[in-house]
N, C-alpha and C positions, 0 to 999 in steps of 0.2 A: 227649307234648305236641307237635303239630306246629305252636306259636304261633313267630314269627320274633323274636319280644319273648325279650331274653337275660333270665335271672331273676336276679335282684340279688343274691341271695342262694345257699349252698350247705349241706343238711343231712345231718347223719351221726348212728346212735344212741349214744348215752354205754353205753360194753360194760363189759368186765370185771368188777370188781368191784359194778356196777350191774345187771349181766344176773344174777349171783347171789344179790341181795339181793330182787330186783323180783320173783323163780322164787315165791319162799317169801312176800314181804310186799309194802304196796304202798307207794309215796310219798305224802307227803302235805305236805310243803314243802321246799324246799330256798334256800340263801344263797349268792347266790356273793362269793367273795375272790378277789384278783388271784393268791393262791398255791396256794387249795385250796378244797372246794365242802363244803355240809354239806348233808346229806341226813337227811331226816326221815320218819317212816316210822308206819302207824297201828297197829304194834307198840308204841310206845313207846322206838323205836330211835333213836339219830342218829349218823349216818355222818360222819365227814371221808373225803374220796376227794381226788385228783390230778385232773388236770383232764384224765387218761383213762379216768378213774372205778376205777383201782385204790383200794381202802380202807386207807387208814393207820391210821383209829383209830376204835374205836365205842364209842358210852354206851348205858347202859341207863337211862334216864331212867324211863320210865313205862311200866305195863303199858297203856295206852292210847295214842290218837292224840294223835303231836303237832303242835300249831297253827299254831306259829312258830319260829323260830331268828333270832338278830340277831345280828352282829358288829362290832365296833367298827372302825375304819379298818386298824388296826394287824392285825389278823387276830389278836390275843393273848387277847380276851376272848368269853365268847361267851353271851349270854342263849338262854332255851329255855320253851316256855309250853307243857302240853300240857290236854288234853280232861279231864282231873280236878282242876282246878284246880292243878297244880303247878307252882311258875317258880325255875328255878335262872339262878343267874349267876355263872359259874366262870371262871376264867383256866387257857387251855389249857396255857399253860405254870411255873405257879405254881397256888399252894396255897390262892390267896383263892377263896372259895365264900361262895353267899346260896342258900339255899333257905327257899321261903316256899307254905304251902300253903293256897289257898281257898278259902270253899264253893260256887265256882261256875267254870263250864268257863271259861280263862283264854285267849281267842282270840287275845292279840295281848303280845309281849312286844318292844321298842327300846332299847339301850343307847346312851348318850353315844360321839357318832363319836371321841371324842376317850377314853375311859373310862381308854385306858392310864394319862393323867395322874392326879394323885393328886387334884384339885380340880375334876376334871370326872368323880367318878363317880357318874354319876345311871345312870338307867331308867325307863322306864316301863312300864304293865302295864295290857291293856286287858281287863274283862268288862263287868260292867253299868257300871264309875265306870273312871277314867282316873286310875289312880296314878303319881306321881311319887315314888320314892324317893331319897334323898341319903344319902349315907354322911357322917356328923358325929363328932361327938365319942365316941372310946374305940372306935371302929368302928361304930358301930351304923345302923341304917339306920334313915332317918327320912321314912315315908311324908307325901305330900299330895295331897288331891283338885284335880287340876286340873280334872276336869267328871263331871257324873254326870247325871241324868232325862232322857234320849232314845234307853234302849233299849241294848244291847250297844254295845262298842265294835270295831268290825269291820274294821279295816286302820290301820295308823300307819306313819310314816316323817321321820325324822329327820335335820336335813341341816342342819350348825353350829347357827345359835341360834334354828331355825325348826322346830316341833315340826306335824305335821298329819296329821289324824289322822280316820278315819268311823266315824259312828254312825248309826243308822236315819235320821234326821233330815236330812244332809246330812255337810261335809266343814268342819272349823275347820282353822283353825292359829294357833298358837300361840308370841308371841316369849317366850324366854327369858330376854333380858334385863330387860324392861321386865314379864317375867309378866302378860303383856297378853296376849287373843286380840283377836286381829288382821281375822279374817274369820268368813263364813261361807255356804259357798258350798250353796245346799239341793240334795237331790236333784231330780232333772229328772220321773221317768219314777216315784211314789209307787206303783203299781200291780205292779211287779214284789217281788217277797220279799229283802230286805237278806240273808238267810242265804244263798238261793240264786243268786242274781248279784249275789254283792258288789263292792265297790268297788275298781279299781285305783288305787291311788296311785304317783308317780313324781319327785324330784326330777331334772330337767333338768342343773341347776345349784343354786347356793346361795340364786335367789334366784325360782326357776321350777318350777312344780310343775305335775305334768300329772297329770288326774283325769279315770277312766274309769270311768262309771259305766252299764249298762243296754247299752243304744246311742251316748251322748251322750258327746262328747271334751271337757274345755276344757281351756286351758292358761294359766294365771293365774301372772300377773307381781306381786311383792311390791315396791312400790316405796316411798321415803321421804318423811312427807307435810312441805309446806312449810311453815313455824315460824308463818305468819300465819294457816294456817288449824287447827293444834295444837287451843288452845283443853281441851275436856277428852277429846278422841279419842287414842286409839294413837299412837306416830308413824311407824306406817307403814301401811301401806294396802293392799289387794290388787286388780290390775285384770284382769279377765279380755281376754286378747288375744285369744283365737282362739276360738272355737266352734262346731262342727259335729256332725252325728251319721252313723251310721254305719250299715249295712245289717246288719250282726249284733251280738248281745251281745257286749259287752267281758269275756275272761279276763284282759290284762294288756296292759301298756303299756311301752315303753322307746325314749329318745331316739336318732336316729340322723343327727347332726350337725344340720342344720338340717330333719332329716325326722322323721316317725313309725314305730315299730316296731310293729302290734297284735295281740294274738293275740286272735282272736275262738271264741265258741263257735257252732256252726249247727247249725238243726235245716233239716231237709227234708221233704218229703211222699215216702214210698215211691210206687213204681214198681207194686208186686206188692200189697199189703197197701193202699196210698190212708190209711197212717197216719202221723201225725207221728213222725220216729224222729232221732234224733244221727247227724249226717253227720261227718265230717272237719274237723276243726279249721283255719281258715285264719291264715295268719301273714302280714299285708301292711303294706306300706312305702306311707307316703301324704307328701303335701307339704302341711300346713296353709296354708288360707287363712281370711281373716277370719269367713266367712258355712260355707264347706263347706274339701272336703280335693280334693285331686288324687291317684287311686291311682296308684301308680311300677308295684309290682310287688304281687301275689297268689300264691300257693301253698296248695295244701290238701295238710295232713300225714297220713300215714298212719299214726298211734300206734294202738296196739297196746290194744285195748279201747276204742274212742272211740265204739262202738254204744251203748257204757254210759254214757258218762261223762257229766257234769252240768256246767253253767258253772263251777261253784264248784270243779270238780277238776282243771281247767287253770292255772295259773301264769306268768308270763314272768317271769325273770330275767338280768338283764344282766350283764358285767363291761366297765367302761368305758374300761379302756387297750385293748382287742382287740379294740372290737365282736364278743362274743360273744356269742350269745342260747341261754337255756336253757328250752325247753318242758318242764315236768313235768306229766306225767300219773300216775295212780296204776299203770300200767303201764310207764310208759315213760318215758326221759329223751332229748330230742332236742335235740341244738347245731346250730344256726342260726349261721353265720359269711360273712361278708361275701367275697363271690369274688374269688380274686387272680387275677393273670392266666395262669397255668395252668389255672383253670378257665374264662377266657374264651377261651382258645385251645382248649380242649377244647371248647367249646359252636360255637366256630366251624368248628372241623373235623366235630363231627356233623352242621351242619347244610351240611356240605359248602361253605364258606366260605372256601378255602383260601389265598385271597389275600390275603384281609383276619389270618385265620391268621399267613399267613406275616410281613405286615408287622408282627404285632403283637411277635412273636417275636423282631422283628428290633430292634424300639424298647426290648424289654424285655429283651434278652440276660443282662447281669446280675444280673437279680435271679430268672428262670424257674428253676425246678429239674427240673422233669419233663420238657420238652418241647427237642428240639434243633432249628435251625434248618432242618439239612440232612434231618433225618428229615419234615420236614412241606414242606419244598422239593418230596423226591422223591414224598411222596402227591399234591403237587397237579400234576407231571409226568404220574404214573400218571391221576389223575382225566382231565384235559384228554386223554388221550390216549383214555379208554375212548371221550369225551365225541368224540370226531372233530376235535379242537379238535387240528390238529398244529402247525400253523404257531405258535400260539402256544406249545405245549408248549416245542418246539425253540426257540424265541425266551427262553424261562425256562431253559432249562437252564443259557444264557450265565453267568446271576445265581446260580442255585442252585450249580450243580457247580461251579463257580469252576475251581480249577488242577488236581480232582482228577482225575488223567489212566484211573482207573482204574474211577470213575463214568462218565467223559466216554464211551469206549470201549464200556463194559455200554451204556448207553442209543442208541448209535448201531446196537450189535445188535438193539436192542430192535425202533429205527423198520426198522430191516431186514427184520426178519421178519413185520410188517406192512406192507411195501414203501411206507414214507414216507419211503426214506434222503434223499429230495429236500428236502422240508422240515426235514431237521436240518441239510442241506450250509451252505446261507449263515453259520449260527452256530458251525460248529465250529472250534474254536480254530486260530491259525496261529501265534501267539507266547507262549509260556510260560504254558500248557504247547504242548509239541507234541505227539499221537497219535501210535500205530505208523503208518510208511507204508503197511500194508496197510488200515489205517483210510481213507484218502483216495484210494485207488486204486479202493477199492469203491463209494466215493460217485461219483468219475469214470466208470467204467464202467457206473454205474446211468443217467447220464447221456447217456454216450455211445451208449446201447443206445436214447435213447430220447428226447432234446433235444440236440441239436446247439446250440442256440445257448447253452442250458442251461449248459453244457459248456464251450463257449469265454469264457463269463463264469466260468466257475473256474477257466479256465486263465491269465486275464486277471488276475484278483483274488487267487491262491493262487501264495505264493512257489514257484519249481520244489523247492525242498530238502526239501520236504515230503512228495512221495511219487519212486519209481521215475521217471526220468524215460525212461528205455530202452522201460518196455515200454507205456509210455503211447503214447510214439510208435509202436511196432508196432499196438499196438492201430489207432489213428490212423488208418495204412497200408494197414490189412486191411481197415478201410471205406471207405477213398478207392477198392478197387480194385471194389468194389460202385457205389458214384458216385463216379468220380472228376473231376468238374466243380463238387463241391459246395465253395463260394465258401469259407461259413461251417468247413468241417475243412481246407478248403488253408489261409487264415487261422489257424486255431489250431495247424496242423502248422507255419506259417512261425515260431510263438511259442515252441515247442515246441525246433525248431533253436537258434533267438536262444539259449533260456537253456543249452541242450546246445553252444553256442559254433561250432556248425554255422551260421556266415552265410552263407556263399557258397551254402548249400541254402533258407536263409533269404529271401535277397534274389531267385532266380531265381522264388520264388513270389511275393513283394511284387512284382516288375515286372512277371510274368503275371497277378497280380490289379488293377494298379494300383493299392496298397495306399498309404495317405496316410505312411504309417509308414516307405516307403521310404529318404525322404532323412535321417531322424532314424536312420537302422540304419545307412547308409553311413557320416554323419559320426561316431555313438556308437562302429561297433566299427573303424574306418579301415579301410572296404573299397574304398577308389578303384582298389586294382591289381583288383578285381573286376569293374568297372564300366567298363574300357577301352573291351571290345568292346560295352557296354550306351549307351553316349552317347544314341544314337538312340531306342531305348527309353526312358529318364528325360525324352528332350523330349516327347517324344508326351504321356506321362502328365502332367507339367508341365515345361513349358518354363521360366517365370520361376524357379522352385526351381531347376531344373536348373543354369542359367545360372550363377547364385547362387551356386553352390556348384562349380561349376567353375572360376571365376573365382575364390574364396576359395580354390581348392587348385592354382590352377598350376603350385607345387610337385610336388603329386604328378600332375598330368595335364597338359602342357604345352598352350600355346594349339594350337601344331604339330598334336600327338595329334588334338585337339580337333577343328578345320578338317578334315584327312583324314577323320575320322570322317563328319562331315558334308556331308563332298565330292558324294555323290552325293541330298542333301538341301539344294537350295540356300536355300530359305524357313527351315529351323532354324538352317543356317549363316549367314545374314543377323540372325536373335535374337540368334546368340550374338556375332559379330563387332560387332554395335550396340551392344550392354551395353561390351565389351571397349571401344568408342571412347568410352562416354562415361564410364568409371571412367579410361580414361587415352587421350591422343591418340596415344598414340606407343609405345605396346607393341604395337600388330599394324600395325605402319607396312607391313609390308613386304606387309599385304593391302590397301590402302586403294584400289590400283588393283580389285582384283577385287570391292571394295567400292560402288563406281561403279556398276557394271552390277546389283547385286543392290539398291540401294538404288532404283537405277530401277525397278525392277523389281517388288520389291515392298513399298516403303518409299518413295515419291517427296517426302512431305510434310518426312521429316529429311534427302531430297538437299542442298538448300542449306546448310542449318545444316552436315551433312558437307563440304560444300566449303568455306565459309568458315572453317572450323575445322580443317580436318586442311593440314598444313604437307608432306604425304610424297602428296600425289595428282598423279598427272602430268595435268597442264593439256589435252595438248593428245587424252590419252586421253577425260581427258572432257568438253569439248568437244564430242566427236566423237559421243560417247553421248547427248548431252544433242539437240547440232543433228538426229541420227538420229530419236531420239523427238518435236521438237518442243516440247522443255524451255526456253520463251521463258525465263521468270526466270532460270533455272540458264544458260541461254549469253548473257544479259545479263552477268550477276557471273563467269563466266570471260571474257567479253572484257574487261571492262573490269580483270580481274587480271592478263593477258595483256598492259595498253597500247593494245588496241584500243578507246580509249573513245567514239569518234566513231561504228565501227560499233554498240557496245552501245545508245549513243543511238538510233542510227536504228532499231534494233531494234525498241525501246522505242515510238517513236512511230509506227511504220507496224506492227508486229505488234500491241500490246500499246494502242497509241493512248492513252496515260495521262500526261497532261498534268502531274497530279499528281508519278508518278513521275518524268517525264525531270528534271520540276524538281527533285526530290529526286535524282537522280542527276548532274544539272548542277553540282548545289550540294556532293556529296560529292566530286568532280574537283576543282572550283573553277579552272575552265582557261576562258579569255576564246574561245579558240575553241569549245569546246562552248554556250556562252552565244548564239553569234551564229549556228552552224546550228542552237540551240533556236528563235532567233529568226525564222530564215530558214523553215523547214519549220512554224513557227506563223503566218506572216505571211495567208497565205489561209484561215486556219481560225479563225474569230470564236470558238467556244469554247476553244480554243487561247492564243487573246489575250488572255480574260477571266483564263485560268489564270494567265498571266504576270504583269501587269497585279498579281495578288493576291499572287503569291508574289517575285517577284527584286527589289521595290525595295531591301533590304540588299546586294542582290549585284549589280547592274547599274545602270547609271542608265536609269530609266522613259523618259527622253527617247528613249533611242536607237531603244527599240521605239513610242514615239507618232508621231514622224516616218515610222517605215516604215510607219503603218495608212494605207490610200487612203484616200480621202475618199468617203465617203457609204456606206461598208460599214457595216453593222447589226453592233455588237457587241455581244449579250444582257450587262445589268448593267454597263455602261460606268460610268456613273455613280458606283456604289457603288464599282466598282475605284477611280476617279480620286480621290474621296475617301479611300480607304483609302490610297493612295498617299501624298495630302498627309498623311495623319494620320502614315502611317509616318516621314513625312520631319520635321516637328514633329515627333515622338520621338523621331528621332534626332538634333535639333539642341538640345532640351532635354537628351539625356543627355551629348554633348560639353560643354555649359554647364555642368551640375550635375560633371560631370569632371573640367573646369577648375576651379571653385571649390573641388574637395576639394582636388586639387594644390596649386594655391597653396596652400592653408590649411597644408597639409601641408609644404610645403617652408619656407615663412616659420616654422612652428613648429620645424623640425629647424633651421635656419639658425639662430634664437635659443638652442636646445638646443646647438647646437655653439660660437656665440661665446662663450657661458659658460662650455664644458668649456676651450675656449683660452684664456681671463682666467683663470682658476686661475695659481695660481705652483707654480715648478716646482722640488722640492727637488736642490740641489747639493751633492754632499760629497766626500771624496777617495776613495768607491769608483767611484766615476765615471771614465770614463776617454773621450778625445779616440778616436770613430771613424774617424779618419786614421791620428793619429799611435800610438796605442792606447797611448798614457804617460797617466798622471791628470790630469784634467780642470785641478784643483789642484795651484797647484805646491806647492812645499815651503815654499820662502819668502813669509811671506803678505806679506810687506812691499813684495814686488815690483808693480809695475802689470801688470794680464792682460788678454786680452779673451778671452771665451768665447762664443760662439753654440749657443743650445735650439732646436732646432726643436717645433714642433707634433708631432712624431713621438714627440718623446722623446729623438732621438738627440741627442749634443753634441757640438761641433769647437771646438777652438782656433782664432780668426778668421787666424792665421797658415797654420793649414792650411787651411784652404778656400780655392778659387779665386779667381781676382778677377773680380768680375761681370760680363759682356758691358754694352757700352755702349747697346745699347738700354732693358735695363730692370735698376735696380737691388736687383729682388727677386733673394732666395735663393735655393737650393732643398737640402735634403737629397742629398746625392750618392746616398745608399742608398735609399732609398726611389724617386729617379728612376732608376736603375737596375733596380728590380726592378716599374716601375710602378706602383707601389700609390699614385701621386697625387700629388696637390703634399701636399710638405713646408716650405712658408714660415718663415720662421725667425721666433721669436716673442717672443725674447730675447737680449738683447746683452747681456753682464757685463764690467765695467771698472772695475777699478783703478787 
């Protein structure tokens, strides 16, 4: 079958003690029970089998065919009806027996699901009438007609207290309790023969019965009718749910959760002959709906004699803890059982599925029995591999081979010998497990033979301890001497050194390649005593790095080192000595003079900022370099740090002509003679005036330069000066005012804050003691009269020691406090007694 459709189901033939019975006789019903099968046979034989069809037990019931077999729930009782009218009902395991013999063939025989109990044991018994027997009083069995005039009674089934049952006529059922028939459902399709495609019947459940009859499915719900519409009907009711028909005659029927199980019979037109002949039995799984069915799944069985056989000679039976399905034929017995996932990994792998396989394997671990994860891993490695598929192969092996170092290994031989070692390299393991090193040397050398860059990406990405690192490098070696300018093997040879702790052979290729890695391997492995005589080399490649990092290590490269290095590079030694001055002014002091020339040179924009800032440059060196070159700014700001501010000025206004600046440089002096040859040297130059004019009214009075402008000279924006002038001067007459009123405000509030802190009284006790005389303040005797003088200070004297006051003014004053200036000390209390 090359359909893509899995098939729901999986079939096997019932062997053993079934294949030896079936040799000699044929079947002709069989029961199943959850514990054991009973098998009936048109010898007049009935089998109990295992449910691997070994035979436990046989009866010799009848010399003819028998019709039916029925078992109670309990599997202990068991009814039997055969083709001469005979019906026994025996307890298989007890001594109770009913035999009852009639004058017509007895097609159908049903015992009470429940018969074990002693007050449920009935049966029934179907030929042309439908007996109900009851066991009553003294043992005896007491028949009743529950129906008769509509022809043979041709299939029954029993299910709690719902009896249903066919006759040529159609399909009754019958409630038990109320001895009411309840329904009656007629046949569909009158045309066909009740003997030879008789009716399946099926309880669902207790209250659901499924009836297959011809072509035609229904499935009819028993339900209970409501008390207002009783009246003199049943009280329950049957409503057909579902109804459809079907493309072949119905052999049998059984539930399969919310689906259908059918085994149908089919005839076909020959090929060779053009005659109607019995094709293959099919057994399909459908999903009722209202009007029709949905087929799931189809299968046409191959039983054994099925050119012969007849509608009427096929059977389904089910057992409903297992979904198990039992096709009987008169040759044959086939189990039908629901696929577990073993046989859907099996179906997946035939249909070369192996991923879907493997996932399934992987979800189901637990409960598979046949099938191993890693055994179906490495088919779908092998598959993918036949398939060209390597890249993914190798990318699966990650997942399948896991840790197993001895799988990992086999399959890297594998891609070897198909020369894909390339495609397995990115995947193969670098941490637990790890491979033999000749495992990784062979991936490298496939590499090297043949991707260079290949190559340097696993040298890159694969720790060194994982293979030889000696002969990798030889390897390495022997091609560099084939091209020995190839960027990409000096690079991986430099990586190669790193992890073999070869730096010094390491860094001499990073400098020759200008490798970005370089400054990260100096500082990683401490190779600055390396890099002595390389200075000049790390600037070229990157100077700022460079710098950086000399400058973090002066310890191990002094600035000294540095400088000589660079001596005969004065543009690198100006990089480096500039960084040096602006992380500290005063650690390369002693270059600041050779500093000078090279910032002229070739840094003029950070000369000034150098001059201003370095405290160690000799003045009149540069000076000299600056008047040399024409460095108007730079020999403005050294004369004027020199004291020559008069030259700097004139500098300024005859080179530089900037009105703006001499003002600002006037005004940094703040010297009355630069103000007045500002003045003198602007006096003929009307733009000059206007400058003035705007800027010095805070620093000169405007008068003295309005008087010196001649009379009738054009000064462009005179006007706006002259206002700007007053404005300035109203703002600075307003800010003395607003000045003056914080002051006062201010001092009038301290003056009030301090005559208060002096009205306080000031405590006197005898630890107190006279700062003259330094005896206690307090004499001994309080009875005596004293006088004591407090000052505002705090301090106190016996008015006996203190001096006697000058005849100009009769204040006080603290001796101590006027001695040591801190202010007047007025004295601010007298005491007397």
């Amino acid at each position: 079958d090359e359909s893509e459709e899995e098939p729901k189901l999986k079939y096997e033939r019932l062997s053993n003690g079934v294949t030896e019975i079936l040799q000699k006789d044929a079947a002709s019903c069989m029961t199943v029970h959850e514990k054991f099968l009973a098998l009936g046979t048109h010898y007049g034989k009935v089998y109990l089998l295992d449910v691997q069809g070994n035979i436990t037990q046989k009866f010799d019931v009848s010399p003819v065919k028998i019709n039916q077999i029925s078992l109670d729930e309990s599997g202990e009782h068991m009814g039997v009806c055969s083709e001469d009218g005979k019906v026994q009902v025996f307890g298989l395991y007890s001594a109770e027996e009913f035999h009852e013999t009639f004058d017509c063939p007895i097609k159908i025989v049903a015992v009470h699901p429940h018969f074990v109990r002693s007050h449920f044991k009935q049966f029934v018994t179907g030929g042309k009438k439908l007996l109900l027997y009851e066991r009553g009083w003294m043992n005896r069995w007491k028949p009743s007609v529950l129906h008769e005039g509509e022809g043979n009674i041709r299939n029954v089934k029993w299910r709690g207290h719902l009896i249903a049952w066919a006759n040529n006529m159609g399909v009754k059922i019958l409630d038990m309790i109320s001895k009411q028939r309840i329904t009656n459902v007629p046949r569909d399709d009158i045309s066909l023969r009740p003997d030879m495609y008789p009716c399946s019947l099926c309880w669902k459940d207790n209250l659901t019965l499924i009836i297959g009859w011809g072509n035609s499915v229904k499935i009819c719900s028993v339900k209970e009718r409501h008390a207002s519409e009783m009246r003199d009907l049943p009280n329950r009711y049957v409503e057909i749910v579902f109804q459809f028909d079907t493309e072949f005659y119905i052999s049998g029927l059984a539930p399969l959760c919310d689906q259908l199980v059918i085994l149908s019979y089919v005839k076909e037109i020959s090929e060779k002959t053009e005659v109607e002949c019995c094709a293959r039995p099919r057994l399909d799984i459908v999903q009722p709906l209202l009007e029709s069915c949905e087929e799931i799944s189809s299968d046409a069985l191959t039983v054994r004699g099925f050119q012969e056989n007849e509608c009427r000679d096929y059977h389904l039976e089910y057992s409903e803890g297992e979904s198990l399905f039992y096709i009987i034929s008169p040759r044959d017995v086939v189990v039908a059982k629901e696929r577990d996932q073993d046989d859907h990994i099996d179906w997946l792998l035939e249909k070369k599925k192996y991923e879907e396989a493997l996932m399934a394997a992987e979800i189901s671990q637990k409960t598979i029995k046949k099938h191993k994860i890693l055994d179906i891993g490495l088919a779908y490695i092998n598959h993918l591999v036949e398939r060209g598929e390597y890249d993914l192969a190798a990318r699966k092996c990650q997942k399948i081979l896991g840790k197993n170092t001895e799988l990992w290994e086999f399959e890297v031989y594998k891609f070897k010998e198909i020369g894909q070692l390339k495609a397995i390299s990115r995947y193969l393991p670098r941490r637990d497990p790890v491979l033999k090193p000749l495992i990784y040397e062979m991936v490298l050398h496939e590499f090297l033979e043949s991707d260079y860059e290949g190559f340097a990406t696993l040298i890159k990405e694969w720790p060194g301890d994982l293979y030889n690192n000696t002969i990798i490098v030889q390897a390495v070696v022997d091609h560099l001497k084939k091209d020995p300018q190839n960027r990409t093997l000096l690079r991986t040879l430099a990586e190669l050194y790193t992890y073999d702790q070869r730096y010094g052979r390491a860094l001499e290729i990073y400098l020759t390649l200008r490798h970005k890695d370089v400054f990260q391997l100096i500082h990683k492995h401490n190779l600055f005593s390396s890099i002595r005589d390389k200075i000049v080399l790390l600037m070229h490649f990157d100077s700022e790095k460079a710098v950086d990092m000399l400058l973090d290590n002066e310890d191990k490269i002094s600035i000294d080192r540095v400088v000589e290095e660079l001596e005969n590079r004065p543009e690198l030694q100006h990089v480096y000595l500039h960084k040096l001055f602006k992380r500290d002014h005063h650690k390369g002091q002693r270059y600041h003079e050779k500093q000078i020339s090279l910032y002229a040179e070739y840094d003029r924009p950070n000369l000034l900022p150098f001059l201003r800032d370095s405290t160690h440059c000799p003045l009149e060196k540069a000076l000299e370099i600056c008047q040399q070159r024409n460095f108007v700014e730079e020999t403005v700001y050294l004369l004027s740090r020199m004291g020559n501010s008069r030259s700097a000025l004139k500098m300024i206004m005859e080179e530089l002509q900037d009105v703006d600046k001499a003002i600002e440089f006037a005004k940094e002096q703040d010297d009355g003679e630069l103000w007045e040859d500002l003045i003198l040297y602007s006096i003929d130059k009307p733009p000059f005036i206007t400058g003035l004019l705007n800027n010095i009214g805070t620093h000169v009075d405007p008068i003295l330069l309005i008087h010196r402008i001649k009379e009738g000279m054009e000064i462009p924006n005179l006007r706006d000066s002259l206002v700007k002038i007053l404005q300035d001067y109203n703002l600075q007459i307003l800010l003395r005012e607003g000045c003056k009123k914080i002051l006062v405000a201010d001092s009038l509030s301290l003056l009030k804050k301090m005559h208060r802190t002096q009205m306080k009284g000031v405590l006197v006790d005898e630890e107190n003691i006279c700062e003259s005389c330094l005896s206690p303040i307090l004499p001994s005797d309080a009875s005596k009269s004293f006088n004591v003088v407090v000052f505002h200070c705090r301090h106190m004297f016996h008015k006996e020691c203190l001096p006697v006051p000058n005849t100009v003014s009769s204040v006080q004053f603290c001796n101590i406090c006027s001695a040591k200036h801190r202010g007047p000390g007025s004295a601010i209390l007298e005491m007397k007694k």
